[in-house]
C-alpha positions as CSV (number, residue, x, y, z in Angstrom):
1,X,131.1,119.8,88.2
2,X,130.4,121.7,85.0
3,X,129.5,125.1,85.3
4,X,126.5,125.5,82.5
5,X,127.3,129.8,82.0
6,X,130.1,130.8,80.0
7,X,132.5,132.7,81.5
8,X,135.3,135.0,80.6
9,X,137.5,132.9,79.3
10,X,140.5,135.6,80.2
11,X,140.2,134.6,83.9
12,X,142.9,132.6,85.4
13,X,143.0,130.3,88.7
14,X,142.2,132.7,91.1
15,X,139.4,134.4,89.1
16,X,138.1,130.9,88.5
17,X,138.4,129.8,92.2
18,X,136.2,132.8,92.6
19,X,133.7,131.5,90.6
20,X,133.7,128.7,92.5
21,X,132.9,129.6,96.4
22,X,130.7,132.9,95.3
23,X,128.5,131.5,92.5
24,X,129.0,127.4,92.5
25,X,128.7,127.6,96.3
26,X,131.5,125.0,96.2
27,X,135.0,123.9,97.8
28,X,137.5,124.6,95.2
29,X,140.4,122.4,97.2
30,X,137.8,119.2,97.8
31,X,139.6,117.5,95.4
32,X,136.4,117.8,92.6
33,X,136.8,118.9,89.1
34,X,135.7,122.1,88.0
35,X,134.8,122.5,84.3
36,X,134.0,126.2,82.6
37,X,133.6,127.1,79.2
38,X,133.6,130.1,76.8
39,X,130.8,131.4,75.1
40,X,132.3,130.1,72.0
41,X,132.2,126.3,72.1
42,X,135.5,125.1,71.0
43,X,137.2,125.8,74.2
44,X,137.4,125.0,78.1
45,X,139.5,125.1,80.9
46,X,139.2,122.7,84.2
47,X,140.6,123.8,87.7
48,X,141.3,121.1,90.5
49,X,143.1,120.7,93.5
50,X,145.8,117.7,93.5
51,X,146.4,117.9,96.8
52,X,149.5,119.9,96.2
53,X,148.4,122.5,94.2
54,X,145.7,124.1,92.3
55,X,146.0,122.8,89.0
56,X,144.5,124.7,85.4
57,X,144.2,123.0,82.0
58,X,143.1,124.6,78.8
59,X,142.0,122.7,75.9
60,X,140.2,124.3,72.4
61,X,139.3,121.8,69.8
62,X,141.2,121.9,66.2
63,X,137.8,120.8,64.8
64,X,134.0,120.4,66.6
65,X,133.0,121.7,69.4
66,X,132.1,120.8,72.9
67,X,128.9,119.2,73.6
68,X,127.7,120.9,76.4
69,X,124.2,121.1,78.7
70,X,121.9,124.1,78.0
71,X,123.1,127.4,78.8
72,X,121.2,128.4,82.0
73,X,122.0,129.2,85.8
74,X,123.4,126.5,88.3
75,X,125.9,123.2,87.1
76,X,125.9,119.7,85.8
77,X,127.2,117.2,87.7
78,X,129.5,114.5,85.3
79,X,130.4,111.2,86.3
80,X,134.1,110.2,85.6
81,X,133.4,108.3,82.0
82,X,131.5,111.5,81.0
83,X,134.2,114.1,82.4
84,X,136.3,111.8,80.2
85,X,133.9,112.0,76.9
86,X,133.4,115.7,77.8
87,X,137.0,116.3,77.3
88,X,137.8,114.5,74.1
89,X,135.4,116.7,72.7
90,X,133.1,113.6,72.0
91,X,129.0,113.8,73.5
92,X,128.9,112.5,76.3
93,X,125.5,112.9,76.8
94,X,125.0,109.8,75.1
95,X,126.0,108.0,78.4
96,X,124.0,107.9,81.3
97,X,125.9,108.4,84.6
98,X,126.6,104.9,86.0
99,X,125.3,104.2,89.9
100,X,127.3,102.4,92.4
101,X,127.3,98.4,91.5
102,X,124.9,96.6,93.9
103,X,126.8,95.5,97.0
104,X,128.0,92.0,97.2
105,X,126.8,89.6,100.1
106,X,129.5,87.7,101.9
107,X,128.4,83.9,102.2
108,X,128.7,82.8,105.8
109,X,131.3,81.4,107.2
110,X,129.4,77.7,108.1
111,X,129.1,77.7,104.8
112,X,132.6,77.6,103.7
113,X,133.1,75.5,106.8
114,X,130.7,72.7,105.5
115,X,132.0,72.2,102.0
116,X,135.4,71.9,102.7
């Protein structure tokens, strides 16, 4: 879940967390990602839950910057391959967020039964 505002980037996890139940509305031990990033383009920082622990990382590019959705209120929600994109700094808008693979009928048992 990306949060589209930037923030001030000198909050730490609990400042973040914050930001997560009063304005995201959202569970920050659920297990989801939580992406923020600075009003200068370059940088982010993620929180998540392991299970264990709250977890921060902080990343700012050596060259580029971030391609991120439009600044306005509210968040984006990233599939994993995009989370993934988002983070190597590459645009991962380019890929659309994948849906479920159609479910797989199981063939029926006489079936099996009759060509054996």
């Amino acid at each position: 879940m990306v949060a589209s505002k930037p923030i001030d980037f000198r909050k730490g996890m609990d400042g973040l967390v914050a930001i997560v139940t009063e304005v995201l509305a959202a569970d920050p031990f659920a297990g989801d990602v939580f992406v923020f990033r600075a009003k200068r383009t370059d940088r982010i920082k993620l929180i998540l839950w392991d299970g264990s622990g709250l977890c921060m990382v902080t990343k700012r590019l050596e060259a580029g910057n971030f391609t991120w959705p439009p600044v306005q209120g509210g968040v984006v929600t990233l599939s994993a391959p995009q989370l993934r994109m988002l983070f190597s700094g590459m645009d991962w808008t380019q890929i659309p967020a994948r849906s479920p693979p159609p479910s797989r009928t199981s063939m029926p048992t006489e079936n099996l039964q009759a060509s054996a």
